[in-house]
RODO-2510 file (C-alpha; in nm, 4 decimals, decimal comma):
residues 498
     n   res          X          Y          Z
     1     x    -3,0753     8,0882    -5,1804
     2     x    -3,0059     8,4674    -5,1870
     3     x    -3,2334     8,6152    -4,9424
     4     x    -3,2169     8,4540    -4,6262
     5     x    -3,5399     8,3252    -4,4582
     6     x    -3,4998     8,3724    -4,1276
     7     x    -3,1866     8,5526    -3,9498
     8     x    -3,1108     8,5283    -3,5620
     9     x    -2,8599     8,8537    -3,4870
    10     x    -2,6849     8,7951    -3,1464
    11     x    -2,9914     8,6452    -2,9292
    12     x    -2,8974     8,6147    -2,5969
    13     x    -3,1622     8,4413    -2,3484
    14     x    -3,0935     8,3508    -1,9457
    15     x    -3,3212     8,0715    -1,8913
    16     x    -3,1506     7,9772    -1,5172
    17     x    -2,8036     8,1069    -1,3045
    18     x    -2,6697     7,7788    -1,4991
    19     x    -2,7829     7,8121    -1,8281
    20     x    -2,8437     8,0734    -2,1057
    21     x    -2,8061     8,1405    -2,4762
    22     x    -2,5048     8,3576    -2,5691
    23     x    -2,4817     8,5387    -2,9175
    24     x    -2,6750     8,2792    -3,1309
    25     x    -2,6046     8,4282    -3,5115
    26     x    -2,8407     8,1888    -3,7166
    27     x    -2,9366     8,2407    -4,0877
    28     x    -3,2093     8,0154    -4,2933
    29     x    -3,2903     8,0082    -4,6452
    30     x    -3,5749     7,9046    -4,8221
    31     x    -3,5538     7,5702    -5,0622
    32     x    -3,3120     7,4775    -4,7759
    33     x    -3,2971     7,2249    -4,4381
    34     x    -3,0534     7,3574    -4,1835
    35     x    -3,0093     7,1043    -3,9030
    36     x    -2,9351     7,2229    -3,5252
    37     x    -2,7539     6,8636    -3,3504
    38     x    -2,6116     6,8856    -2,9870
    39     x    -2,6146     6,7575    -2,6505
    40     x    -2,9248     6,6953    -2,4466
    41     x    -2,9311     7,0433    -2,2759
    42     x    -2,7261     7,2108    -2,5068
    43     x    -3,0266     7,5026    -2,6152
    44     x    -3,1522     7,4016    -2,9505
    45     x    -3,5151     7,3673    -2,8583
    46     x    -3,4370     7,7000    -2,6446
    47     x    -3,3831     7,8868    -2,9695
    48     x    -3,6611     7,7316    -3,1189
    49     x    -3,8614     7,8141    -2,7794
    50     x    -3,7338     8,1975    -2,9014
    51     x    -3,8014     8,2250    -3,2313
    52     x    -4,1699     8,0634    -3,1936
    53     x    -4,2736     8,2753    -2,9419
    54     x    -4,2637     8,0812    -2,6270
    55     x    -3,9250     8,2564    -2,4553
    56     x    -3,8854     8,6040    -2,5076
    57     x    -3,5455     8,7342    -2,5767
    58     x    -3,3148     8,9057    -2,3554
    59     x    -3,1369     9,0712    -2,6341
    60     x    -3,0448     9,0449    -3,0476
    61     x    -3,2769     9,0508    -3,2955
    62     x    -3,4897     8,8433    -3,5439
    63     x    -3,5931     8,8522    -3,8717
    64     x    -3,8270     8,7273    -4,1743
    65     x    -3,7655     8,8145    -4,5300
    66     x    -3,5566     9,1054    -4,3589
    67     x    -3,7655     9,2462    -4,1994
    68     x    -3,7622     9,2794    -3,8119
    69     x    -4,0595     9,0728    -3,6071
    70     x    -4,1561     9,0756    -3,2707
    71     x    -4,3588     8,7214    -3,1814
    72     x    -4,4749     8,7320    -2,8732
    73     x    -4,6509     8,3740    -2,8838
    74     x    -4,7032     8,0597    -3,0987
    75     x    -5,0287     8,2029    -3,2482
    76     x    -4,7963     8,5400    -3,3749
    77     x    -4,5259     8,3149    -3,4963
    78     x    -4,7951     8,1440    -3,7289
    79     x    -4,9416     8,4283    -3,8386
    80     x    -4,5656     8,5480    -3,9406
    81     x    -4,5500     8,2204    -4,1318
    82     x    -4,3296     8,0416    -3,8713
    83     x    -4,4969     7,6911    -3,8068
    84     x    -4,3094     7,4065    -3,5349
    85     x    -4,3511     7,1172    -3,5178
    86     x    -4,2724     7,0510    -3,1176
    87     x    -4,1938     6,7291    -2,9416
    88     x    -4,4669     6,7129    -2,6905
    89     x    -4,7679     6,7264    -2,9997
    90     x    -5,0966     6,9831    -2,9014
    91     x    -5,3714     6,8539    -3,1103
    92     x    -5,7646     6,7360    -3,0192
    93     x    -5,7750     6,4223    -2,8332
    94     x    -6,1788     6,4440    -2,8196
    95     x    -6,1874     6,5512    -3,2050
    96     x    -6,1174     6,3039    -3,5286
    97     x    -5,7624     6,2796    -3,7472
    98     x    -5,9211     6,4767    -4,0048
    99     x    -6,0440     6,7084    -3,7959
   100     x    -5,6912     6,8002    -3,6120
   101     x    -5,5272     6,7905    -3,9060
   102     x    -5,7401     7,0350    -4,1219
   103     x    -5,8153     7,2497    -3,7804
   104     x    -5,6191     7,5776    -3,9380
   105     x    -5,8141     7,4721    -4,3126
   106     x    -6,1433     7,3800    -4,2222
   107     x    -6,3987     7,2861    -4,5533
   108     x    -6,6995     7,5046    -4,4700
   109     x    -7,0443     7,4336    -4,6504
   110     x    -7,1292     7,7628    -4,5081
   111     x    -6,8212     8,0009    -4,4121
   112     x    -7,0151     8,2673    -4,2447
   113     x    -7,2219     8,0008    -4,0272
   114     x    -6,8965     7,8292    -3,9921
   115     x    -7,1440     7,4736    -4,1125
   116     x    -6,8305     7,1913    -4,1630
   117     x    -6,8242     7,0169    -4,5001
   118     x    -6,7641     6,6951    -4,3372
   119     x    -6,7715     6,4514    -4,6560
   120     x    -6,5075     6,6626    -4,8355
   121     x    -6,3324     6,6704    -4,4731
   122     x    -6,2763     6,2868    -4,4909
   123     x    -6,2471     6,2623    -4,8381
   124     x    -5,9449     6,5370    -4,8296
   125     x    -5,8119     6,3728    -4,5744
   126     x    -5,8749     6,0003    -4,7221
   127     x    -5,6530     6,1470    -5,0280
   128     x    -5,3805     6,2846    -4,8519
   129     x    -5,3346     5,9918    -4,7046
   130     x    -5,3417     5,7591    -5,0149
   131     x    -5,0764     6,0073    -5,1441
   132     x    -4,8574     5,9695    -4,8250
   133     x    -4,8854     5,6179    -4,8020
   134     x    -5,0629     5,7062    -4,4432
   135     x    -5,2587     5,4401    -4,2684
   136     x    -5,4562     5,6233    -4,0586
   137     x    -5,8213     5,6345    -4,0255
   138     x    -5,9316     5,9541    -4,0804
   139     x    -6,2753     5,9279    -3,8799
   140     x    -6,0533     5,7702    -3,5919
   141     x    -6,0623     5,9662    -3,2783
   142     x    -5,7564     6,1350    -3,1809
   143     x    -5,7401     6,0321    -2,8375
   144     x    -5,6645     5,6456    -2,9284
   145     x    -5,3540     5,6588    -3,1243
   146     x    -5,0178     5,6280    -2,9730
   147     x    -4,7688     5,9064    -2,9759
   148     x    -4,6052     5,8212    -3,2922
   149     x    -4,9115     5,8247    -3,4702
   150     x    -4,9915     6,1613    -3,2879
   151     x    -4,6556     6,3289    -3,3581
   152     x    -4,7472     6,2372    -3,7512
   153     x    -4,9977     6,4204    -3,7422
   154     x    -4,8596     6,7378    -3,6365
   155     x    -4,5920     6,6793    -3,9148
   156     x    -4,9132     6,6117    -4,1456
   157     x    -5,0561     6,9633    -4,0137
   158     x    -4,6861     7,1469    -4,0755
   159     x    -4,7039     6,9928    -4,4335
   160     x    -5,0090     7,0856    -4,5475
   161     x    -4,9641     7,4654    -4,3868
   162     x    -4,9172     7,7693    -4,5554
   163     x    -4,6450     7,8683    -4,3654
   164     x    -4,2409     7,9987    -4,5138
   165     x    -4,0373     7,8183    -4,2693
   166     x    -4,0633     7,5516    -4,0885
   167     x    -3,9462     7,3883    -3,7768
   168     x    -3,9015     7,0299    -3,6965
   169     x    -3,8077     6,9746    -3,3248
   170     x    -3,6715     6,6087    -3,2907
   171     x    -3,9377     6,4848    -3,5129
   172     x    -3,8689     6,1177    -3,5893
   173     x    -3,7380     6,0187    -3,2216
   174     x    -4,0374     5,7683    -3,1848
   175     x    -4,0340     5,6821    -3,5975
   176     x    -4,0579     5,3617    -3,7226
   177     x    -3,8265     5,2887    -4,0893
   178     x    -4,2094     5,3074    -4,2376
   179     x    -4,2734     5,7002    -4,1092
   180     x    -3,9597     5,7734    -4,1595
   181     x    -3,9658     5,7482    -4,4758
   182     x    -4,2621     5,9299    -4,4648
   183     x    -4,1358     6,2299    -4,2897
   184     x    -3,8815     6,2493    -4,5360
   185     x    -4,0531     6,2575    -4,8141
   186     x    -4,2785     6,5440    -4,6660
   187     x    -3,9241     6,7418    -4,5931
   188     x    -3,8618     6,6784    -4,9868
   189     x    -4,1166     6,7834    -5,1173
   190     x    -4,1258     7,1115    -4,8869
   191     x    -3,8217     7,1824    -4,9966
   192     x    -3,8969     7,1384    -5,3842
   193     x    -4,2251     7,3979    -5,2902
   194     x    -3,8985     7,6267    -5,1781
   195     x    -4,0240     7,6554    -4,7896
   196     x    -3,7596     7,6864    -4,5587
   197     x    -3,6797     7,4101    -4,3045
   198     x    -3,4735     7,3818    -3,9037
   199     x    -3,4328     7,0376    -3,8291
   200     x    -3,3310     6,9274    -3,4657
   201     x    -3,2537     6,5765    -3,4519
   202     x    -3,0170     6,3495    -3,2427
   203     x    -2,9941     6,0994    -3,4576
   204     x    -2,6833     6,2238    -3,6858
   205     x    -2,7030     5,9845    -3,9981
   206     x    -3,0293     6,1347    -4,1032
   207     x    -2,8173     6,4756    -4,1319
   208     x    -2,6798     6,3378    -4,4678
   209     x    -2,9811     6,1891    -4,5952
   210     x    -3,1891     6,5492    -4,5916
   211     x    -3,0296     6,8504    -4,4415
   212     x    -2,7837     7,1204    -4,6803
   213     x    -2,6444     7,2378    -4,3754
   214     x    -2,5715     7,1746    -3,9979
   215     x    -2,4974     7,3946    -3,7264
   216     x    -2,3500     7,2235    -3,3679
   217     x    -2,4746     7,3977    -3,0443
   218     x    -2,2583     7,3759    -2,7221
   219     x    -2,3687     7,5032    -2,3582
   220     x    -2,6251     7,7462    -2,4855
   221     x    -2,3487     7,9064    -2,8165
   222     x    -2,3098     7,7330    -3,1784
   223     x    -1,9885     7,6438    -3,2404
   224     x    -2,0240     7,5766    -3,5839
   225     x    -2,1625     7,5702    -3,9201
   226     x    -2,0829     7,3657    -4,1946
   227     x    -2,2277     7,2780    -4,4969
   228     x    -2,3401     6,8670    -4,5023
   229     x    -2,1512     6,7993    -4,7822
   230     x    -1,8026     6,9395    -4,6693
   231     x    -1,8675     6,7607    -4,3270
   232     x    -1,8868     6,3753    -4,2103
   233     x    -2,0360     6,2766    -3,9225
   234     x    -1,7205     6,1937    -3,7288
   235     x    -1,6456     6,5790    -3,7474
   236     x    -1,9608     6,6673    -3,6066
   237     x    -1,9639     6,4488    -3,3115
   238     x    -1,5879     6,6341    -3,2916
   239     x    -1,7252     6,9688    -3,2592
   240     x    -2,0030     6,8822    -3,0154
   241     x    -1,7945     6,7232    -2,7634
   242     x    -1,5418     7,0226    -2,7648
   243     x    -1,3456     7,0247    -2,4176
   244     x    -1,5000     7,2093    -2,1539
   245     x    -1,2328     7,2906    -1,9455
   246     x    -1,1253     7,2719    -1,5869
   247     x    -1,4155     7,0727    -1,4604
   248     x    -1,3094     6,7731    -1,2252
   249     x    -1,4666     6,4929    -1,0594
   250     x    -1,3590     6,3751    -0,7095
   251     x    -1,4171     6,0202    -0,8597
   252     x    -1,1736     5,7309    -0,6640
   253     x    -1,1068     5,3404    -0,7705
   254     x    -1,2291     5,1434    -0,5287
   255     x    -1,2146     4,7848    -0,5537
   256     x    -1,5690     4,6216    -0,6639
   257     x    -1,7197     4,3101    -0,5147
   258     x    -1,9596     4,0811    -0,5681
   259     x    -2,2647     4,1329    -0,7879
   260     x    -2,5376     4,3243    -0,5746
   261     x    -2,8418     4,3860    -0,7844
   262     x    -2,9072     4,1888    -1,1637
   263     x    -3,1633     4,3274    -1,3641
   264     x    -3,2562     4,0125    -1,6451
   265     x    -3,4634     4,0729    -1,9262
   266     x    -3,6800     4,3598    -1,8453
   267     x    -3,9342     4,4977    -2,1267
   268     x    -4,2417     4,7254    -2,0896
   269     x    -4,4578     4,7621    -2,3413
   270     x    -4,2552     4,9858    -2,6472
   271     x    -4,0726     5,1855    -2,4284
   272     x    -3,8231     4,8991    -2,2965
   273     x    -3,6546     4,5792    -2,4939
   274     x    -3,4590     4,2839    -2,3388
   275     x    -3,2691     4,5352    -2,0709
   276     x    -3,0010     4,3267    -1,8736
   277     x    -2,7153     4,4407    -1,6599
   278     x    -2,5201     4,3660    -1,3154
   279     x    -2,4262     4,5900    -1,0875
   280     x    -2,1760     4,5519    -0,7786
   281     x    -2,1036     4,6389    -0,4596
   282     x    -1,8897     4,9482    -0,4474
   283     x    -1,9414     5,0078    -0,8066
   284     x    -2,1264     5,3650    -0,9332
   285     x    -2,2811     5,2647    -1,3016
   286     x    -2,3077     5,5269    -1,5465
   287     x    -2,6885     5,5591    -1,7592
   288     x    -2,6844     5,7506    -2,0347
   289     x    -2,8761     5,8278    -2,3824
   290     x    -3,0892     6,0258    -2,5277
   291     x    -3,4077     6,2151    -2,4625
   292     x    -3,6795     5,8901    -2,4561
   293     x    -3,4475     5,6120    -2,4527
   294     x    -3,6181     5,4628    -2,1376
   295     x    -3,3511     5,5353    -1,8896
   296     x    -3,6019     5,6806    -1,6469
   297     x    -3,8720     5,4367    -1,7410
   298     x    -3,6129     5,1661    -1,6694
   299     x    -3,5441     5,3212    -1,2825
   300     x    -3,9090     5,2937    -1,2740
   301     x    -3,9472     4,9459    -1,3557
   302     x    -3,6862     4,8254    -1,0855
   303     x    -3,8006     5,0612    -0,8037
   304     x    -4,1765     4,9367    -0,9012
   305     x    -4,3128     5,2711    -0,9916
   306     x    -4,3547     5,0946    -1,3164
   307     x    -4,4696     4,7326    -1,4117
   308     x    -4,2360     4,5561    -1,6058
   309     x    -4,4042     4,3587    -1,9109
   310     x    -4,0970     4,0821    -1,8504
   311     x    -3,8048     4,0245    -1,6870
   312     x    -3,7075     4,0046    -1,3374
   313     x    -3,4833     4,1535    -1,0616
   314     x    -3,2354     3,9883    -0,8252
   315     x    -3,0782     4,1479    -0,5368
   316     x    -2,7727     3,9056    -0,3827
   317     x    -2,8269     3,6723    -0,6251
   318     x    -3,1870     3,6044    -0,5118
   319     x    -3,5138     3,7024    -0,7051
   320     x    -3,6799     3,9552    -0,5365
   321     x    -4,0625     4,0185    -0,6316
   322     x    -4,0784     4,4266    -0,6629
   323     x    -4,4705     4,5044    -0,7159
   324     x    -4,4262     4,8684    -0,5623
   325     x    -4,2077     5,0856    -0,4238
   326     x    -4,2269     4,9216    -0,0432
   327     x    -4,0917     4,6041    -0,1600
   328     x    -3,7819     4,7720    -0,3057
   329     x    -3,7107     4,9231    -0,0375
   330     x    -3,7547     4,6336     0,1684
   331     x    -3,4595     4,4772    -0,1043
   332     x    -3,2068     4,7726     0,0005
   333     x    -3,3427     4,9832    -0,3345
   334     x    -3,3491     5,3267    -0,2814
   335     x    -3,4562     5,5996    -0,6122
   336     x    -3,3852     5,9161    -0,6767
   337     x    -3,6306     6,0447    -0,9299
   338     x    -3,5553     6,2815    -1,2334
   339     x    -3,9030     6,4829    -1,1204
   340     x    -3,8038     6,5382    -0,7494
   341     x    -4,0694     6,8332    -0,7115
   342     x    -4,3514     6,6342    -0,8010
   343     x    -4,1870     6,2764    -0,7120
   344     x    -3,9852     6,3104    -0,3842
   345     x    -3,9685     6,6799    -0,1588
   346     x    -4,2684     6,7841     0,0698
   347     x    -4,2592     7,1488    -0,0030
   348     x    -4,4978     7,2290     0,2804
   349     x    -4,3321     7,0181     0,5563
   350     x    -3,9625     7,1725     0,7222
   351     x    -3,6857     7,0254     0,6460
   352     x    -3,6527     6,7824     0,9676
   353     x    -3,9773     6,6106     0,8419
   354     x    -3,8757     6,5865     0,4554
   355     x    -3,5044     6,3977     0,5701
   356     x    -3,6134     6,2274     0,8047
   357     x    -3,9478     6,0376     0,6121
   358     x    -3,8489     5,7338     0,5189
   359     x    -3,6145     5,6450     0,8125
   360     x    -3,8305     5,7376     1,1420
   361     x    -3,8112     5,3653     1,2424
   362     x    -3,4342     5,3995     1,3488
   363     x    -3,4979     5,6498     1,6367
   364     x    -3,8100     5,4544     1,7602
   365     x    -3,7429     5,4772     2,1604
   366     x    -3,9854     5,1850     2,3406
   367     x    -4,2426     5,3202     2,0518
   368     x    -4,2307     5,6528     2,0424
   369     x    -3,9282     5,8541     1,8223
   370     x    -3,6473     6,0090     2,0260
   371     x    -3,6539     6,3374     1,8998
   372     x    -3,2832     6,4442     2,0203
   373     x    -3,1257     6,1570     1,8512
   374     x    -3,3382     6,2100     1,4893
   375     x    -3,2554     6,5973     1,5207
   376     x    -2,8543     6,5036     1,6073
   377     x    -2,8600     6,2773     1,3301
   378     x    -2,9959     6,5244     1,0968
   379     x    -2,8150     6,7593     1,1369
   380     x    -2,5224     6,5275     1,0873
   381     x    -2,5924     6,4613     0,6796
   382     x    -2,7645     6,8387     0,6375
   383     x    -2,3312     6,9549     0,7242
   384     x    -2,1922     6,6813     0,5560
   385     x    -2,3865     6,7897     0,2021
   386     x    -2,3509     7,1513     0,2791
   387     x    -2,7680     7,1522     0,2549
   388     x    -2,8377     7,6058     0,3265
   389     x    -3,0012     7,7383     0,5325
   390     x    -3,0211     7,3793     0,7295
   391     x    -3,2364     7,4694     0,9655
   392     x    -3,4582     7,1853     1,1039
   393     x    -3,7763     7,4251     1,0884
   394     x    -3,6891     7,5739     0,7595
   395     x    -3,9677     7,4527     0,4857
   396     x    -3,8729     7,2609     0,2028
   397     x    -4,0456     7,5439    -0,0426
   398     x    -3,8104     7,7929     0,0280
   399     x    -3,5326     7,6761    -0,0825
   400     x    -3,3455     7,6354    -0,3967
   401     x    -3,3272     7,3242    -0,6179
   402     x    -2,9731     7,2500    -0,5845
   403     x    -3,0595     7,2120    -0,1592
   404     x    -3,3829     7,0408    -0,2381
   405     x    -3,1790     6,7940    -0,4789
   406     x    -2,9378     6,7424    -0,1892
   407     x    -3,2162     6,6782     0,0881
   408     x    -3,3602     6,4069    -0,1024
   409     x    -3,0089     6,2674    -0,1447
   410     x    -2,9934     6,2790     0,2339
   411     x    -3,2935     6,1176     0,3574
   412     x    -3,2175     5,8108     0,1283
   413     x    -2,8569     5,8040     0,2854
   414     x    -3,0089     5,8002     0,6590
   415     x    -3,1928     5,4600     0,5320
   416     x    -2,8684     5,3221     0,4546
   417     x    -2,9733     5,0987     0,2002
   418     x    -2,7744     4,8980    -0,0626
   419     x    -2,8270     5,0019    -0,4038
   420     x    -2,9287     5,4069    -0,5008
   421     x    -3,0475     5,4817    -0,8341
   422     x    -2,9885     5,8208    -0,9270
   423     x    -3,2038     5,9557    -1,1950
   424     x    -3,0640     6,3138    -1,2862
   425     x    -2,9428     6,3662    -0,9628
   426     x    -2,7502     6,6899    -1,1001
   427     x    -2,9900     6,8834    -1,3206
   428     x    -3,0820     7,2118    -1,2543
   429     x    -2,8074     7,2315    -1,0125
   430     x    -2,5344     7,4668    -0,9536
   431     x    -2,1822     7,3685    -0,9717
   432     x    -2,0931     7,4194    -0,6102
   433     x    -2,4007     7,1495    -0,5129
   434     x    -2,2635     6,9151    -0,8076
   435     x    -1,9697     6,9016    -0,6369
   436     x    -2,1108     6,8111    -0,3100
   437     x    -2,3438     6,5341    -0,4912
   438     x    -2,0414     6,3622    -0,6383
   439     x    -1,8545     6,3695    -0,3268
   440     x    -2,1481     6,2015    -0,0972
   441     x    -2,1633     5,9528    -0,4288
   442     x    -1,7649     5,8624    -0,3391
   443     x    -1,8583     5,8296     0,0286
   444     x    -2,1178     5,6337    -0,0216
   445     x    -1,9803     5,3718    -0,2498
   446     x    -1,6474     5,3787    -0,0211
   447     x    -1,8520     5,2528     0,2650
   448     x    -2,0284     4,9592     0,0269
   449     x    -2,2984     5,1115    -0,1214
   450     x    -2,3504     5,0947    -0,4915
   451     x    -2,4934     5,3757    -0,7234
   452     x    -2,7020     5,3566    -1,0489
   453     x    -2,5911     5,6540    -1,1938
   454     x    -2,8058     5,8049    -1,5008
   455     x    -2,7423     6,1179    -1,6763
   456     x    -2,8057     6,2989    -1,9727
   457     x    -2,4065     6,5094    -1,9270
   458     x    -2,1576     6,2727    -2,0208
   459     x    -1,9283     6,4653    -1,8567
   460     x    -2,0111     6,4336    -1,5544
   461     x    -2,0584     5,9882    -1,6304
   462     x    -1,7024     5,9696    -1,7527
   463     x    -1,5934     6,1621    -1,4734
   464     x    -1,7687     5,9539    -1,1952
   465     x    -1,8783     5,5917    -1,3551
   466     x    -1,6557     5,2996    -1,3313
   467     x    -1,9009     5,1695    -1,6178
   468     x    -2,1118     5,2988    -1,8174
   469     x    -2,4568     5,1725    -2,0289
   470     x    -2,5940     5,3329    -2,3149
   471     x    -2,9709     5,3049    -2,4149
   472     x    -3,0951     5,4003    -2,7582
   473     x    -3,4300     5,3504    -2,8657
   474     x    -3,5386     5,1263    -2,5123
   475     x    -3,2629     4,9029    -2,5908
   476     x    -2,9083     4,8498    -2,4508
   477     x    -2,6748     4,9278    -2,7009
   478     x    -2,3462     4,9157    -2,5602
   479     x    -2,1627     4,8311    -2,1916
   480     x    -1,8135     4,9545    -2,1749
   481     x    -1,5390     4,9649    -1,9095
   482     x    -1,4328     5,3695    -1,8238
   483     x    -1,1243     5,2810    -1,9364
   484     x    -1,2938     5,2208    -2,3205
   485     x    -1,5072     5,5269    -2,3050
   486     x    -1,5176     5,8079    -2,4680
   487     x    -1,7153     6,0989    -2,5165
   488     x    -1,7088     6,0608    -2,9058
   489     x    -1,8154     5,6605    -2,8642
   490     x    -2,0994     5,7160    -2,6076
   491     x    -2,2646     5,9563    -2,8504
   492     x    -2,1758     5,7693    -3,1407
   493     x    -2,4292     5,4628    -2,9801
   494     x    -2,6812     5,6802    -2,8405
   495     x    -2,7541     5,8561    -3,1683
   496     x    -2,7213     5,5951    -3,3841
   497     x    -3,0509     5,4694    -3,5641
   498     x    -3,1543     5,1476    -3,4217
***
């Protein structure tokens, strides 16, 4: 392990005004699997993003078997030898299992006529299975198996590639015990063939089990490298919740009443296991875990966006029959969604039109909408969230995602329902409107509303929740009181193998 693999000198990369990579210094060696672990949003798939091809640098430099390279896409990253693995997979859906996996190795009959040995096609593939303990189908199409099966195949593909390093972006997060085993075997014996391996992962006891070393990423800089052996997991989680300093949260104790909303039992499909909780009135209750542990999936089953496969709601101690959005509204419901481009702002209609949506029946005037009272009213939240320009006629389009964020947040305030659930409210949002979100959140709860709060910055849910829910895997894993929280416990249950 002499000659280093890959080397990242001082990369620097501005991805948003919030968020950028600052001096990454990153070295790889081949016969060796160097883990990246940190917070959702802390910028390890961002310097994978870099290194592949997909982002190009802002500064710093990069290279293979010490020699400078330049990739300016997946394809040149390949052809370097660089192969990744990704989370979202891109194989065939209309082509078979052999066929996506063997797409960069084809068996020709005839190369120049590009004629497909089919039979040795399956066969290979029919082998490599039997060897991997795979039970797949390899004349299956693609397009039927389930993302787990999918992802294996990509991890199949990266195996049997004849690229130097490889990278492995969060690759068992929808594993069963059976392909995980199989994944790490395939890591093994990659490393016995001397090929040399980044592993992201969130799940921190499989860092002992394969990687040499581990490197913690914090808000966009690594903070740390340490060799596995000279490190327990207990330091790790140490290093990645390091302090950040100066940030507040205008969070208040307000005494909680009765229970508002009960969510018993709910399950859908894989995604979501046996999920029960109360929530009261007054009471903001913090969501957290990580990437695809069904916390938006779960908003989506009680707002009806989503079918549950079981369980049911209550709202007031009453069952309350949520088929669609409509009827949880009609229950006092209200949802923020994580996707609130695609999911909640009109970016064509002006801002009067976009707050005002889902509330028009409160100015209704003998049947027609008094259009000096809406306007008054508006204008009323648009100052009290600081929402710029806040113009009535200004369209939703032109402005920035912090106001947009906030807008949606107002027009579900003007409804003055009971119980918000607040998916992300926060991301890809500047400090300044943060601060504004957390202080409607206050005002809201202090006049009786109550606030599902879910977030991937546990920060910001120790700072505002008065409890706080962790989901790993689709399941519930822990419930604890703010006073019992910590930032080391909460990551502690959301990474932990379940």
């Amino acid at each position: 392990m002499n000659v280093p693999a890959l080397i990242l000198k001082d990369i620097n990369k501005t991805l948003s005004e919030d968020f950028s990579l600052e001096h990454i210094n990153l070295d790889l060696f081949y016969g060796e699997v160097h883990a990246l672990v940190g917070e959702n949003g802390s910028g390890k798939s961002m310097i994978i993003n870099v290194v592949n091809g997909i982002f190009k640098k802002d500064s710093g430099r990069i290279f293979v078997d010490g020699q400078e390279i330049h990739a300016d896409s997946v394809y040149e990253a390949k052809k370097i030898g660089i192969h990744t693995v990704l989370q979202d997979v891109a194989l065939y859906p209309n082509l078979t299992v052999a066929e996506n996996i063997f797409a960069d190795k084809m068996p020709y009959k005839n190369k120049l006529l590009h004629w497909i040995d089919f039979d040795k096609l399956i066969s290979d593939c029919g082998k490599l299975f039997q060897k991997l303990d795979v039970g797949l189908d390899p004349k299956a199409l693609l397009g039927g198996l389930g993302f787990a099966e999918k992802h294996l195949i990509e991890i199949i593909k990266a195996y049997i590639s004849e690229a130097k390093i490889i990278i492995f972006d969060e690759p068992s997060e929808t594993f069963t015990i059976h392909e995980k085993t199989i994944l790490f075997q395939l890591i093994g014996e990659l490393k016995q063939k001397n090929k040399a391996i980044i592993y992201i992962t969130h799940f921190l006891d499989e860092i002992e089990t394969i990687a040499d070393r581990v490197s913690v990423i914090h808000q966009g800089r690594i903070i740390g490298t340490r060799n596995v052996k000279e490190i327990t997991i207990k330091d790790i989680i140490e290093l990645m919740v390091m302090a950040e300093g100066g940030k507040r949260y205008p969070k208040l104790d307000i005494p909680l009443g009765k229970k508002i909303l009960s969510v018993k039992n709910i399950s859908f499909e894989q995604v979501l296991s046996d999920i029960s909780f109360d929530l009261k009135k007054g009471e903001i209750l913090g969501v957290t875990g990580l990437v695809g542990s069904g916390r938006s999936v779960l908003a989506k089953c009680i707002f009806g966006v989503t079918k549950p496969s079981s369980g049911c709601i209550e709202v007031n101690g009453k069952p309350v029959n949520i088929r669609e959005p409509y009827d949880a509204i009609k229950a006092g419901i209200a949802l923020l969604p994580e996707d609130r481009i695609n999911s909640s702002v009109f970016g064509c209609l002006d801002l009067e039109n976009n707050v005002s949506v889902s509330s028009l029946t409160r100015f209704v005037q003998h049947k027609i909408i008094d259009p000096y009272i809406l306007t008054d009213v508006i204008s009323t939240y648009v100052e009290k969230l600081c929402i710029k320009p806040g113009n009535s006629d200004d369209i939703l389009n032109t402005y920035s995602g912090g106001n947009q964020q906030k807008m949606v947040l107002a027009r579900w305030m003007m409804s003055h329902l009971k119980v918000y659930i607040m998916d992300e409210p926060t991301r890809g949002v500047d400090i300044a409107s943060k601060t504004d979100i957390y202080n409607c959140m206050v005002d809201m709860v202090r006049k009786g509303a109550s606030i599902v709060f879910i977030s991937s910055d546990i920060d910001e849910i120790l700072g505002m929740c008065d409890r706080i829910l962790v989901m790993n895997a689709g399941k519930l894993v822990c419930d604890l009181p703010r006073s019992q929280a910590t930032k080391e416990n909460i990551l502690m249950y959301a990474a932990k193998s379940v």
